[in-house]
CHARMM internal coordinates of N, CA and C (Angstrom, degrees):
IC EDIT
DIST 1 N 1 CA 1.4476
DIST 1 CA 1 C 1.5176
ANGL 1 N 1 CA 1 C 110.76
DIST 1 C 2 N 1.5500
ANGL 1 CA 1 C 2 N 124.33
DIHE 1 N 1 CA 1 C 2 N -41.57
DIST 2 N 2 CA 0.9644
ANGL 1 C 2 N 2 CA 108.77
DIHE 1 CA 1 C 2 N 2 CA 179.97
DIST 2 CA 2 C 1.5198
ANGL 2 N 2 CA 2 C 127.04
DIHE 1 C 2 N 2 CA 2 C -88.74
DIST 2 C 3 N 1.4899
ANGL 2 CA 2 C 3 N 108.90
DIHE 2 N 2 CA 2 C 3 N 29.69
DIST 3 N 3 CA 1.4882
ANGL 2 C 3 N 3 CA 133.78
DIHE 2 CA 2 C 3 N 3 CA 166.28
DIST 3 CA 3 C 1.4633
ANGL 3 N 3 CA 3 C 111.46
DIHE 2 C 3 N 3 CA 3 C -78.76
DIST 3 C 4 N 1.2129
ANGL 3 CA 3 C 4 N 93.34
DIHE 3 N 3 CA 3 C 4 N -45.42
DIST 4 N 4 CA 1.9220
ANGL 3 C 4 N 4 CA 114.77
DIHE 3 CA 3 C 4 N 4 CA 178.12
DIST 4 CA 4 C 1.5303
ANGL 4 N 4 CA 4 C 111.45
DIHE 3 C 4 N 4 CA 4 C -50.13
DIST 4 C 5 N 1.5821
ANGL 4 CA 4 C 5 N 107.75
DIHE 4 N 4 CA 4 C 5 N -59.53
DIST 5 N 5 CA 1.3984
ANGL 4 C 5 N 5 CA 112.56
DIHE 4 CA 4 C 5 N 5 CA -161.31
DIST 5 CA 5 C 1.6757
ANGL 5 N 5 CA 5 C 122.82
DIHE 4 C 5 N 5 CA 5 C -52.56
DIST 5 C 6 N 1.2950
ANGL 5 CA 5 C 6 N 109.35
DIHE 5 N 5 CA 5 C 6 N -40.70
DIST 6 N 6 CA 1.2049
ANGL 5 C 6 N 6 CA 103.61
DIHE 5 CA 5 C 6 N 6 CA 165.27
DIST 6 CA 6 C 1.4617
ANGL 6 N 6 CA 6 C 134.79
DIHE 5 C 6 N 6 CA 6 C -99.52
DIST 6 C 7 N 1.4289
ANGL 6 CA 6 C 7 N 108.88
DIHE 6 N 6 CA 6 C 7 N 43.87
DIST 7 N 7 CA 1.5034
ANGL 6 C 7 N 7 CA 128.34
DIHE 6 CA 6 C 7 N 7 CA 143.84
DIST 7 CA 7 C 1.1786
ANGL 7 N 7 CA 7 C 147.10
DIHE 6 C 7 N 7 CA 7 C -118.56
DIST 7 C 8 N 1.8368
ANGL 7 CA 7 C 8 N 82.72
DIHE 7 N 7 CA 7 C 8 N -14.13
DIST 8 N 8 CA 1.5281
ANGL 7 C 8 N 8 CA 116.56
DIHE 7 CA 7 C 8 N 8 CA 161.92
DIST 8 CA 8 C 1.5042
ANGL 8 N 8 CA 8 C 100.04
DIHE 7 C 8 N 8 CA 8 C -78.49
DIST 8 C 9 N 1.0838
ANGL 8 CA 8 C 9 N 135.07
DIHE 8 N 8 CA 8 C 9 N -31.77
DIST 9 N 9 CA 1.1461
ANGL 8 C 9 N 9 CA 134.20
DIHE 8 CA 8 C 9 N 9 CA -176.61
DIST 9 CA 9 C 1.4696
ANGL 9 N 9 CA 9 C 109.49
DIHE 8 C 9 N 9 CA 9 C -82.35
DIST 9 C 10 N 1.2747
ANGL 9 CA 9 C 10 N 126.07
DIHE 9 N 9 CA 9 C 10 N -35.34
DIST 10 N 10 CA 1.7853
ANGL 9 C 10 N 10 CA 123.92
DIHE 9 CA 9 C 10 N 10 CA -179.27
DIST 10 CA 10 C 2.1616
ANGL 10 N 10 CA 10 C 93.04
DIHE 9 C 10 N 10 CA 10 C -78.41
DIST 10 C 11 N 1.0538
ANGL 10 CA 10 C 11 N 108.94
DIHE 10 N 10 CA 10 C 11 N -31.05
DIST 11 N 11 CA 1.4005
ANGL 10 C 11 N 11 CA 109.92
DIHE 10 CA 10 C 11 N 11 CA 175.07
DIST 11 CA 11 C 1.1989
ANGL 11 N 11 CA 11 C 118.95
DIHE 10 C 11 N 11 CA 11 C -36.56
DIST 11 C 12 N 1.8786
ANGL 11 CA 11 C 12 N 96.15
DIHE 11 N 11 CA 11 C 12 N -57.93
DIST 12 N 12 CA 1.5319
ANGL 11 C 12 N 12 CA 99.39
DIHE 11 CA 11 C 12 N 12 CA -149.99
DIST 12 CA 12 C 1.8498
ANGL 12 N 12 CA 12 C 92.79
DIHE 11 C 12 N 12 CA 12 C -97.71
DIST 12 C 13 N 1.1791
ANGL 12 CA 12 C 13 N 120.75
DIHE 12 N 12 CA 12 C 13 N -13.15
DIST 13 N 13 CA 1.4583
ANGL 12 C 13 N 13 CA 116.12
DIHE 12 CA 12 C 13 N 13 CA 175.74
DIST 13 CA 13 C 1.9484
ANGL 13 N 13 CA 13 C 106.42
DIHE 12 C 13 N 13 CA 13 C -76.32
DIST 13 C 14 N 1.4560
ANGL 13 CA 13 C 14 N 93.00
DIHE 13 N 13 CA 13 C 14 N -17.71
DIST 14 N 14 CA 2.1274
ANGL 13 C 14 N 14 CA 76.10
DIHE 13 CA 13 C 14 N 14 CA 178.59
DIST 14 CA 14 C 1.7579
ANGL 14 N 14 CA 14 C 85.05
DIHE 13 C 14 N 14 CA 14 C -98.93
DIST 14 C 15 N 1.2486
ANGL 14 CA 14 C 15 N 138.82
DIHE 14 N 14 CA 14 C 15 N -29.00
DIST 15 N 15 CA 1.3514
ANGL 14 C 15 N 15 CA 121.87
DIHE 14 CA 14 C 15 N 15 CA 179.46
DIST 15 CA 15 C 1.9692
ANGL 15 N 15 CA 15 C 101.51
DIHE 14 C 15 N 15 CA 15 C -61.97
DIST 15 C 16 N 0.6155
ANGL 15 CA 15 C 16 N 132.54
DIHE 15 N 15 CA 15 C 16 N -50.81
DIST 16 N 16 CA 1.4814
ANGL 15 C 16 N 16 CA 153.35
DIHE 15 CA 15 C 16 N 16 CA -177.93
DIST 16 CA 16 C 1.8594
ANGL 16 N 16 CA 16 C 80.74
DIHE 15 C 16 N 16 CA 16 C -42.61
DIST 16 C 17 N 1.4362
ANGL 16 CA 16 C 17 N 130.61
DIHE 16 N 16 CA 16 C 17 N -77.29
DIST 17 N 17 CA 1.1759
ANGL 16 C 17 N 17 CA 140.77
DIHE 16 CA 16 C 17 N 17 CA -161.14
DIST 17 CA 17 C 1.0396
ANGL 17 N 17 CA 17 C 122.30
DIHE 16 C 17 N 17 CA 17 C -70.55
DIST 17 C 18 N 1.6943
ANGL 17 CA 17 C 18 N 120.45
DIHE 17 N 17 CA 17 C 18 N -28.80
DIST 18 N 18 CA 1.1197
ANGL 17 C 18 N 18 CA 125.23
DIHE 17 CA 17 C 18 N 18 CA 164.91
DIST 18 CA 18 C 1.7068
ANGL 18 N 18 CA 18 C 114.71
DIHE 17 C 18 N 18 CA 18 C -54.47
DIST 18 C 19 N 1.4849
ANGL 18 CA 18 C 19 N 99.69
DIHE 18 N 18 CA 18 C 19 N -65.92
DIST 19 N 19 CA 1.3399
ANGL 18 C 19 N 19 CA 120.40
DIHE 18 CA 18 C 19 N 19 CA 177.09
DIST 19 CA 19 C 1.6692
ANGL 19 N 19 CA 19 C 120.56
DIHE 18 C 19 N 19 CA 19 C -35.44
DIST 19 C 20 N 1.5352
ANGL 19 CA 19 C 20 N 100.83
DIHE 19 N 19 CA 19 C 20 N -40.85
DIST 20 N 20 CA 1.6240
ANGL 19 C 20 N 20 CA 104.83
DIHE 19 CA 19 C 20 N 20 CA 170.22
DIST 20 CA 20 C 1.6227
ANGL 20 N 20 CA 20 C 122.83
DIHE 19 C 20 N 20 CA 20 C -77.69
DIST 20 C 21 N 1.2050
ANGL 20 CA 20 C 21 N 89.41
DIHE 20 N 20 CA 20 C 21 N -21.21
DIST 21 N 21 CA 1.7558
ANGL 20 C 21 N 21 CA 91.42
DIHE 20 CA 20 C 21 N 21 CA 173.99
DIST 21 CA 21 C 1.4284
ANGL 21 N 21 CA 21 C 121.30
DIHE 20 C 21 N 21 CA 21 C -86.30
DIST 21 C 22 N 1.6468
ANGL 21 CA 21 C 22 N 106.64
DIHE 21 N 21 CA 21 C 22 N -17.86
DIST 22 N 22 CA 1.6561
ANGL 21 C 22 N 22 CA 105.90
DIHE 21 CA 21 C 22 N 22 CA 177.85
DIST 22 CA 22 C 2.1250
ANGL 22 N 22 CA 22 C 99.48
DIHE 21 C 22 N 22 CA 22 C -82.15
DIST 22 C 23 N 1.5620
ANGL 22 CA 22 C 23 N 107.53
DIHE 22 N 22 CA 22 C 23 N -28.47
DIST 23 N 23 CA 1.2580
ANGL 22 C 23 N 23 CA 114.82
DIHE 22 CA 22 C 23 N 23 CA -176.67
DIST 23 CA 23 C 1.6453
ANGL 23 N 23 CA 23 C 103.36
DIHE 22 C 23 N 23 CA 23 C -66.28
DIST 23 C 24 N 1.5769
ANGL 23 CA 23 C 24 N 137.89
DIHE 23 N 23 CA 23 C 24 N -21.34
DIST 24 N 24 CA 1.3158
ANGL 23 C 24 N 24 CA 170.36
DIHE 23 CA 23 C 24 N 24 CA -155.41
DIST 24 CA 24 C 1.7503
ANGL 24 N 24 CA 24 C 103.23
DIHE 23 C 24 N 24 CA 24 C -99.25
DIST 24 C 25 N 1.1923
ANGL 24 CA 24 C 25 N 105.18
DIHE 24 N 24 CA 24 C 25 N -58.98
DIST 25 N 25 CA 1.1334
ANGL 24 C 25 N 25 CA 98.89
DIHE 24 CA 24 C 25 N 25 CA 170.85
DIST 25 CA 25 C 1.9146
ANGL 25 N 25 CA 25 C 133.69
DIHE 24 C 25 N 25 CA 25 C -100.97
DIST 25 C 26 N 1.3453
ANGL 25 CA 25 C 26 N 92.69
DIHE 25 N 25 CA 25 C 26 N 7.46
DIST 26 N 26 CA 1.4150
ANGL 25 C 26 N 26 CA 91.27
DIHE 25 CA 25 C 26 N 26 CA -177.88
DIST 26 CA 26 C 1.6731
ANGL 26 N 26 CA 26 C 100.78
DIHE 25 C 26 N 26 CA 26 C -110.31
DIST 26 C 27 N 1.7357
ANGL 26 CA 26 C 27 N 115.22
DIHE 26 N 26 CA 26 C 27 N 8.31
DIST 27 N 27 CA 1.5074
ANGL 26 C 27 N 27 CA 118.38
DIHE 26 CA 26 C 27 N 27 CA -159.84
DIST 27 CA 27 C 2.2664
ANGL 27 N 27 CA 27 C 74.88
DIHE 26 C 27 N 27 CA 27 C -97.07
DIST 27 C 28 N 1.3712
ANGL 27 CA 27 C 28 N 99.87
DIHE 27 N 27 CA 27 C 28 N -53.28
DIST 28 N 28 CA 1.4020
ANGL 27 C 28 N 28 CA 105.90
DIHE 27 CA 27 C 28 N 28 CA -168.25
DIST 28 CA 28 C 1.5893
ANGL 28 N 28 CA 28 C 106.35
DIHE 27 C 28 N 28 CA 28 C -63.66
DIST 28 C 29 N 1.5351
ANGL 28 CA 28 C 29 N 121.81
DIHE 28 N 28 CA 28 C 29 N -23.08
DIST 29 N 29 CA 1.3869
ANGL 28 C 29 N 29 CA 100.52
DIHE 28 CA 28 C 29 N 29 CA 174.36
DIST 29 CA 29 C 1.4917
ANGL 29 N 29 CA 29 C 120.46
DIHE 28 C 29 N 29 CA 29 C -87.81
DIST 29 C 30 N 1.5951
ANGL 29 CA 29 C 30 N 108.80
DIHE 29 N 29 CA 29 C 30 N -0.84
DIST 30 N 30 CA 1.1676
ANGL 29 C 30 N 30 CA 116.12
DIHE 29 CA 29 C 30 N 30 CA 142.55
DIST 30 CA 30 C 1.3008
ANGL 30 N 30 CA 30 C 162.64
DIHE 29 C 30 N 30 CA 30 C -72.71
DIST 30 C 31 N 1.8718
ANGL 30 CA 30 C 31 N 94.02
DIHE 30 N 30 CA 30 C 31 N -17.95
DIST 31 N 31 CA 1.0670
ANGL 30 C 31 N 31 CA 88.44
DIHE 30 CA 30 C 31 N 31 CA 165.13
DIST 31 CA 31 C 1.9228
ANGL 31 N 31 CA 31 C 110.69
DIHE 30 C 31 N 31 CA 31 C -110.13
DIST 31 C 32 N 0.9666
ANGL 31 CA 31 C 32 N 123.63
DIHE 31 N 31 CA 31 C 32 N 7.51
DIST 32 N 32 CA 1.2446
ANGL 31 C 32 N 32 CA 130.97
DIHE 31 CA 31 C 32 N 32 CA 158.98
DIST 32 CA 32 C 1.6350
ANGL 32 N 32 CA 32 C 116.56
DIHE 31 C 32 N 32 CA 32 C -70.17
DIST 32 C 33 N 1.2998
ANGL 32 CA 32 C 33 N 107.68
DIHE 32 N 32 CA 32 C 33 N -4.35
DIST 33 N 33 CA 1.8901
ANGL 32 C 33 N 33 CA 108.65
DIHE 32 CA 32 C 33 N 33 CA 167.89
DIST 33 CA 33 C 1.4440
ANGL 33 N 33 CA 33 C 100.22
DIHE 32 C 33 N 33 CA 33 C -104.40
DIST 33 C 34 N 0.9754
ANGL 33 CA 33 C 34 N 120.36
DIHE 33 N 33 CA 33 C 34 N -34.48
DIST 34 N 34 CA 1.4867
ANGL 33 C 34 N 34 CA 132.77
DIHE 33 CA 33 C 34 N 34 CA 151.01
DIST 34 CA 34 C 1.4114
ANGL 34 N 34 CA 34 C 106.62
DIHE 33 C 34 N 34 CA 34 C -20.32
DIST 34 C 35 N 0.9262
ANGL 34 CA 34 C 35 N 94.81
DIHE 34 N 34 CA 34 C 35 N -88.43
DIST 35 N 35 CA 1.5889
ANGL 34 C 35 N 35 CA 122.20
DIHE 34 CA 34 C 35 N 35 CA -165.64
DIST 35 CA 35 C 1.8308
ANGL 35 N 35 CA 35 C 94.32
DIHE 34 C 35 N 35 CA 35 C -28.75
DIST 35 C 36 N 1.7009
ANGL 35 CA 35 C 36 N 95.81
DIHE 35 N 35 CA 35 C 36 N -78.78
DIST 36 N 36 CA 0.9184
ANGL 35 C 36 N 36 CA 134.84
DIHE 35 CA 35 C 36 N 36 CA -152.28
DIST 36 CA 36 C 2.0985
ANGL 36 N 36 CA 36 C 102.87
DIHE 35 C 36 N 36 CA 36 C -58.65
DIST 36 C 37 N 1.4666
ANGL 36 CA 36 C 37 N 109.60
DIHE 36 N 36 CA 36 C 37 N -19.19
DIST 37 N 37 CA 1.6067
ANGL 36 C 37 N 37 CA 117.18
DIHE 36 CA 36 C 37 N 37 CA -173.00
DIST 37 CA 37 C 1.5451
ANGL 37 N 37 CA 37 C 95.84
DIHE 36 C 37 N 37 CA 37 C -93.56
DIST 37 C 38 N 1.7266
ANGL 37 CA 37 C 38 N 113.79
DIHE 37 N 37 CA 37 C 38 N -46.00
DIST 38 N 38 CA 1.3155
ANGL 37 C 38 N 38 CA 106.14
DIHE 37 CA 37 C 38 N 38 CA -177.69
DIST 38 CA 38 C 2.0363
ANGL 38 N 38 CA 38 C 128.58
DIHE 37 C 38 N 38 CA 38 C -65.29
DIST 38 C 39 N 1.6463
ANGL 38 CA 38 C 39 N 101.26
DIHE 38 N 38 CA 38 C 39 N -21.50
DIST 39 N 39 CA 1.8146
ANGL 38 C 39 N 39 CA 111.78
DIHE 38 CA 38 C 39 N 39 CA 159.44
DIST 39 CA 39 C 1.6130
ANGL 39 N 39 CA 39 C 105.63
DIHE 38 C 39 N 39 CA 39 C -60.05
DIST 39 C 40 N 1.4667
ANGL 39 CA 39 C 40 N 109.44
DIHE 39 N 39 CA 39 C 40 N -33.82
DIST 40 N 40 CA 1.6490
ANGL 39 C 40 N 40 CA 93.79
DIHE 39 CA 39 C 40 N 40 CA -166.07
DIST 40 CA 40 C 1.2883
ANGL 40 N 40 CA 40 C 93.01
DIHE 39 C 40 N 40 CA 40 C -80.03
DIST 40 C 41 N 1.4070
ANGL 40 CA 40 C 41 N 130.94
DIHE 40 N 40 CA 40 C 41 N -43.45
DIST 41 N 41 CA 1.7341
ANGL 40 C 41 N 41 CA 120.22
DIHE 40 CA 40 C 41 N 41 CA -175.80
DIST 41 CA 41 C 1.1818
ANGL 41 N 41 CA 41 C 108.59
DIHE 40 C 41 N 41 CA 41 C -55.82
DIST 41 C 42 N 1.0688
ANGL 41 CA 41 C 42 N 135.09
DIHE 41 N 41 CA 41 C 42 N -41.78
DIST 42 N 42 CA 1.6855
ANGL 41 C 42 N 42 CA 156.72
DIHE 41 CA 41 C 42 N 42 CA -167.63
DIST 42 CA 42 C 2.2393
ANGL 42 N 42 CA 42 C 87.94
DIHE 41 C 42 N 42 CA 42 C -62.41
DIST 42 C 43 N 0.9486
ANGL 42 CA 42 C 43 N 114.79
DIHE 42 N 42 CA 42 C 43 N -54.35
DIST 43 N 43 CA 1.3419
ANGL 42 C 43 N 43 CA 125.31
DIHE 42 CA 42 C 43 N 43 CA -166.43
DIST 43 CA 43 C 1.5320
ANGL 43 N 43 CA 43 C 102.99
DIHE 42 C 43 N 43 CA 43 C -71.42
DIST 43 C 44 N 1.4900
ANGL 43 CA 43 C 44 N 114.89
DIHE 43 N 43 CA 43 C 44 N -38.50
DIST 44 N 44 CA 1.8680
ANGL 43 C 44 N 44 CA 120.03
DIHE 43 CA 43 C 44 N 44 CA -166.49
DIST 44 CA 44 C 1.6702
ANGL 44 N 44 CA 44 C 88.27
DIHE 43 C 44 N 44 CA 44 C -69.75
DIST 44 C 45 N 1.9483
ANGL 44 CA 44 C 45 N 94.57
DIHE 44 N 44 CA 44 C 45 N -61.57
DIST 45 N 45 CA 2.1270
ANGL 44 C 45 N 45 CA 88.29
DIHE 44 CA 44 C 45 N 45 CA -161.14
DIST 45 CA 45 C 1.8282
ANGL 45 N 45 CA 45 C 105.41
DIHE 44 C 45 N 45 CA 45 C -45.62
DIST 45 C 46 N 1.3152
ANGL 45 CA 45 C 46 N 110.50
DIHE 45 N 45 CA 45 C 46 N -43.44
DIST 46 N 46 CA 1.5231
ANGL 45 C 46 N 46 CA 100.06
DIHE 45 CA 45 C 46 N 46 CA -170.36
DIST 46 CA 46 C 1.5328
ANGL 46 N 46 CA 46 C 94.29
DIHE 45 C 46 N 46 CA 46 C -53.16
DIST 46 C 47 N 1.0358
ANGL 46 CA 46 C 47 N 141.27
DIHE 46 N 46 CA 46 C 47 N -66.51
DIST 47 N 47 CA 1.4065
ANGL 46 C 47 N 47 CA 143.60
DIHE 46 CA 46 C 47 N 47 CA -162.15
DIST 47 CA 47 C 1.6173
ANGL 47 N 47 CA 47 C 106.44
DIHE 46 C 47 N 47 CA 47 C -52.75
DIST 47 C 48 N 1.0430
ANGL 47 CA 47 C 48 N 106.31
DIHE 47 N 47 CA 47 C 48 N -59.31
DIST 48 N 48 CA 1.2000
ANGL 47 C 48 N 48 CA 103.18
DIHE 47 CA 47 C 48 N 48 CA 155.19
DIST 48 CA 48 C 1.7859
ANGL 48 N 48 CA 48 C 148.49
DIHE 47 C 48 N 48 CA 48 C -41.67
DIST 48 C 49 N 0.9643
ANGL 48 CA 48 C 49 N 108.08
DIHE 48 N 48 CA 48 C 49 N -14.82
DIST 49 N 49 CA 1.2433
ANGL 48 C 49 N 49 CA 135.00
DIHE 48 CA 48 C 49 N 49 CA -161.36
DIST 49 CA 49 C 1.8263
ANGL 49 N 49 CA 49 C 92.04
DIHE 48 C 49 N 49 CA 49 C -106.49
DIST 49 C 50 N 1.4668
ANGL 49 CA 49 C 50 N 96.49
DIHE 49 N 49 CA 49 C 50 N -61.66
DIST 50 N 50 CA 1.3518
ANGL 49 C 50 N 50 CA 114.73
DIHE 49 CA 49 C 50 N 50 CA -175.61
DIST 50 CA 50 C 2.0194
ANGL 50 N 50 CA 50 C 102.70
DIHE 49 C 50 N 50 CA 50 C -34.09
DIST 50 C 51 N 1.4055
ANGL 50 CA 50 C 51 N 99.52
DIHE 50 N 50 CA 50 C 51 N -62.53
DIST 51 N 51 CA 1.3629
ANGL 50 C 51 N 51 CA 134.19
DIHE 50 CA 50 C 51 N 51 CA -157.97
DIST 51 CA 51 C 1.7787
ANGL 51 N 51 CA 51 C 105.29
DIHE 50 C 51 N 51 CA 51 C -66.55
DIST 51 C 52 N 1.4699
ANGL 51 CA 51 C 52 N 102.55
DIHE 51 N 51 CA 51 C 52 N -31.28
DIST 52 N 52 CA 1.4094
ANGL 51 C 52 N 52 CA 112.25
DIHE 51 CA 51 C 52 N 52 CA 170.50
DIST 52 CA 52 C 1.7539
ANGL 52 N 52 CA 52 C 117.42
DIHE 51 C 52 N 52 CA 52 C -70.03
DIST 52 C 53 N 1.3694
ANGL 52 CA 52 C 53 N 98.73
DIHE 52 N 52 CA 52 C 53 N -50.05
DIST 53 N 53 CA 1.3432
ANGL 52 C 53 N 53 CA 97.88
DIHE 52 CA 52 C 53 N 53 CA 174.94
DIST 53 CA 53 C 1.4000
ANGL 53 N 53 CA 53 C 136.28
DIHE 52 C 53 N 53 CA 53 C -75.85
DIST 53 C 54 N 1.8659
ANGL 53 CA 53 C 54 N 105.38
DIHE 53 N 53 CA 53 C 54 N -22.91
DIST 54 N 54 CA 1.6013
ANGL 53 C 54 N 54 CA 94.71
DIHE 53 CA 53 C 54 N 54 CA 167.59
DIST 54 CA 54 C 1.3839
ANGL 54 N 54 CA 54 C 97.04
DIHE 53 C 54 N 54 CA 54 C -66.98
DIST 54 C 55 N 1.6418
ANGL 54 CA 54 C 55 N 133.27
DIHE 54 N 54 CA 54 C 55 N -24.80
DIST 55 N 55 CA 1.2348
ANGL 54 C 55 N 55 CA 117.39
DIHE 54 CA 54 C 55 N 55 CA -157.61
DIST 55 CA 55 C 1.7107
ANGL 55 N 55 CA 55 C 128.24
DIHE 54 C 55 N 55 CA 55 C -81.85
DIST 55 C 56 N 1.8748
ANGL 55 CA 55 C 56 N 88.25
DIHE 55 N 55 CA 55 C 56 N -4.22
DIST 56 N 56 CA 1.8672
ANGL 55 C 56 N 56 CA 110.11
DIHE 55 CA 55 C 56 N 56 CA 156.97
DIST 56 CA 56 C 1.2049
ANGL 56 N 56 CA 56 C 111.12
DIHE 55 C 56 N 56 CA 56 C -87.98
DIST 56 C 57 N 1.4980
ANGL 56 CA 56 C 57 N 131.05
DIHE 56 N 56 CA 56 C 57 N -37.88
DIST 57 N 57 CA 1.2051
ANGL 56 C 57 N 57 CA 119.00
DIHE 56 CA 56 C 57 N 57 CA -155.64
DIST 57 CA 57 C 1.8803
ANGL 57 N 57 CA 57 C 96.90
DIHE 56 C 57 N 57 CA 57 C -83.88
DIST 57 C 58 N 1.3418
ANGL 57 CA 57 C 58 N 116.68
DIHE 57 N 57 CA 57 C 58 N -36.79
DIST 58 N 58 CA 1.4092
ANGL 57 C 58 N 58 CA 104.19
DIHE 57 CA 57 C 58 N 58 CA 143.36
DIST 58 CA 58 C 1.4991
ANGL 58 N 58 CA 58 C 131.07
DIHE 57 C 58 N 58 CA 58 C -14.05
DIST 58 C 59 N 0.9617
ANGL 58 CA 58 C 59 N 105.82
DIHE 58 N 58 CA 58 C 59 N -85.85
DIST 59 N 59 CA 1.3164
ANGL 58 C 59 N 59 CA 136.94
DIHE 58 CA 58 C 59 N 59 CA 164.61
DIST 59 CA 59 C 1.6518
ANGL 59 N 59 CA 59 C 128.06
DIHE 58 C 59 N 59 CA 59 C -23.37
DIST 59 C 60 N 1.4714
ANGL 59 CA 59 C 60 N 99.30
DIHE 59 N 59 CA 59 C 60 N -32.30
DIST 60 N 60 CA 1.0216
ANGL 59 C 60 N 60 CA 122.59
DIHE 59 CA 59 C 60 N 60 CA -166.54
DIST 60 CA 60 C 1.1693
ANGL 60 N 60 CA 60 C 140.16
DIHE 59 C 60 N 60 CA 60 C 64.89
DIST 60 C 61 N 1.5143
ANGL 60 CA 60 C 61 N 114.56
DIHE 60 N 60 CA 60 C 61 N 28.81
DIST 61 N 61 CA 1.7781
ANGL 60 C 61 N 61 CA 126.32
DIHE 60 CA 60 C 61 N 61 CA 174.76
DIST 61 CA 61 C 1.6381
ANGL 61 N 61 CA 61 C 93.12
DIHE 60 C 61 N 61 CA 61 C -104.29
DIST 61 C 62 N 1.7921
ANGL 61 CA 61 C 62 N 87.36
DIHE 61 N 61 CA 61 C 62 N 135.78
DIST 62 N 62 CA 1.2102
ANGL 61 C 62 N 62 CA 101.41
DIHE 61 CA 61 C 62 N 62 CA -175.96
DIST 62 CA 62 C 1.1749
ANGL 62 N 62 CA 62 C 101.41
DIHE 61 C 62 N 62 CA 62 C -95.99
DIST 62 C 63 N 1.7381
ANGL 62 CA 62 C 63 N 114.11
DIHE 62 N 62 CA 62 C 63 N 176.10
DIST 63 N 63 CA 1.4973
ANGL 62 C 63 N 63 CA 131.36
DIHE 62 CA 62 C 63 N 63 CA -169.06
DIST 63 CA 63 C 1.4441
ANGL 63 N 63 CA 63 C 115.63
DIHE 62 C 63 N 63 CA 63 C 27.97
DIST 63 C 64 N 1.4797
ANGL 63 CA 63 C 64 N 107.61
DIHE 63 N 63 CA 63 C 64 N 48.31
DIST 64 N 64 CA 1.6992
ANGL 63 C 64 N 64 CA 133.54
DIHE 63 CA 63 C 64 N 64 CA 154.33
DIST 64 CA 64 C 1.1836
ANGL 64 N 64 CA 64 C 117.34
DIHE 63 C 64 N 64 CA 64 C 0.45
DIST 64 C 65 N 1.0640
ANGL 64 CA 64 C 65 N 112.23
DIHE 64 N 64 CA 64 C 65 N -70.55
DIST 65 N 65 CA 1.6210
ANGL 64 C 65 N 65 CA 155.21
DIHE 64 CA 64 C 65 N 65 CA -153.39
DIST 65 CA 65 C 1.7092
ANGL 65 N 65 CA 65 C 94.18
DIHE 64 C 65 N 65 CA 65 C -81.01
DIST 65 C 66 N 1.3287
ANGL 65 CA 65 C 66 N 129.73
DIHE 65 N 65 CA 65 C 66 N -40.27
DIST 66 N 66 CA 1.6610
ANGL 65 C 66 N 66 CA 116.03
DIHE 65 CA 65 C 66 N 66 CA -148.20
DIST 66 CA 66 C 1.9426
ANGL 66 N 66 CA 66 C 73.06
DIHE 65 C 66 N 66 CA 66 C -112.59
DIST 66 C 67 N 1.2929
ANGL 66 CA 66 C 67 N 137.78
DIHE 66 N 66 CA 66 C 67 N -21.85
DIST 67 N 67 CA 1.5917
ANGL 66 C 67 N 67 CA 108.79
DIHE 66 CA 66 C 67 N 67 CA -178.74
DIST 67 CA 67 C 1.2945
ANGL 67 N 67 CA 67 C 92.96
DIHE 66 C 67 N 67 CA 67 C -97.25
DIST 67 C 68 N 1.3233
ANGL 67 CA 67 C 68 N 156.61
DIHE 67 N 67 CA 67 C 68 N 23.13
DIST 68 N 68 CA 1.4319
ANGL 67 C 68 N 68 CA 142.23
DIHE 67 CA 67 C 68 N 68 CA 145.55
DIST 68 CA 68 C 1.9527
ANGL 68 N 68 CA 68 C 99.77
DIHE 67 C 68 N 68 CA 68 C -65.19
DIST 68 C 69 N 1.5865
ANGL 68 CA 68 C 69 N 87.27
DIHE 68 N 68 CA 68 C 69 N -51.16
DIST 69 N 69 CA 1.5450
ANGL 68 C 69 N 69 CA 76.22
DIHE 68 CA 68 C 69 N 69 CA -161.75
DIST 69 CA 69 C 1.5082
ANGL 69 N 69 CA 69 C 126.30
DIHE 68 C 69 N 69 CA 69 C -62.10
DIST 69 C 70 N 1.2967
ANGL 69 CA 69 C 70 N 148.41
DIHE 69 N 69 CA 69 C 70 N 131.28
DIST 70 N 70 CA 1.8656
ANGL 69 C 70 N 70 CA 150.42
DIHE 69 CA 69 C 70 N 70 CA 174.68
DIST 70 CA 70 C 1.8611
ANGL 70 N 70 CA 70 C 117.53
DIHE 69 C 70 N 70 CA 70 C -32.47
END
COOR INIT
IC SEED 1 N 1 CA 1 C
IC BUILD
């Protein structure tokens, strides 16, 4: 038995390592959709924003742009 232990032991330290690297790479392909969802929101508000203000200057309130902002 005590032949075992230290292969059971190199076993469970690359199972141990494996396990952190799939936890390693599935944390980063998460946050790379992350990333990648918060540019497109980042892209709508500008558009959005855009879309608000022709939709004053329409409207006819001037300096659109400076009463959106707080």
């Amino acid at each position: 038995m005590a032949d075992n232990d230290p292969q059971s032991a190199r076993d469970l330290s690359q199972f141990a390592e494996n396990l952190l690297q799939q936890v390693h790479d599935n944390v980063q392909v998460l946050a790379d959709k992350l990333a990648l969802r918060m540019e497109d929101m980042g892209e709508r508000i500008d558009d959005l924003e855009k879309h608000v203000n022709g939709l004053l200057a329409q409207a006819g309130v001037e300096n659109a742009s400076e009463e959106l902002r707080p």
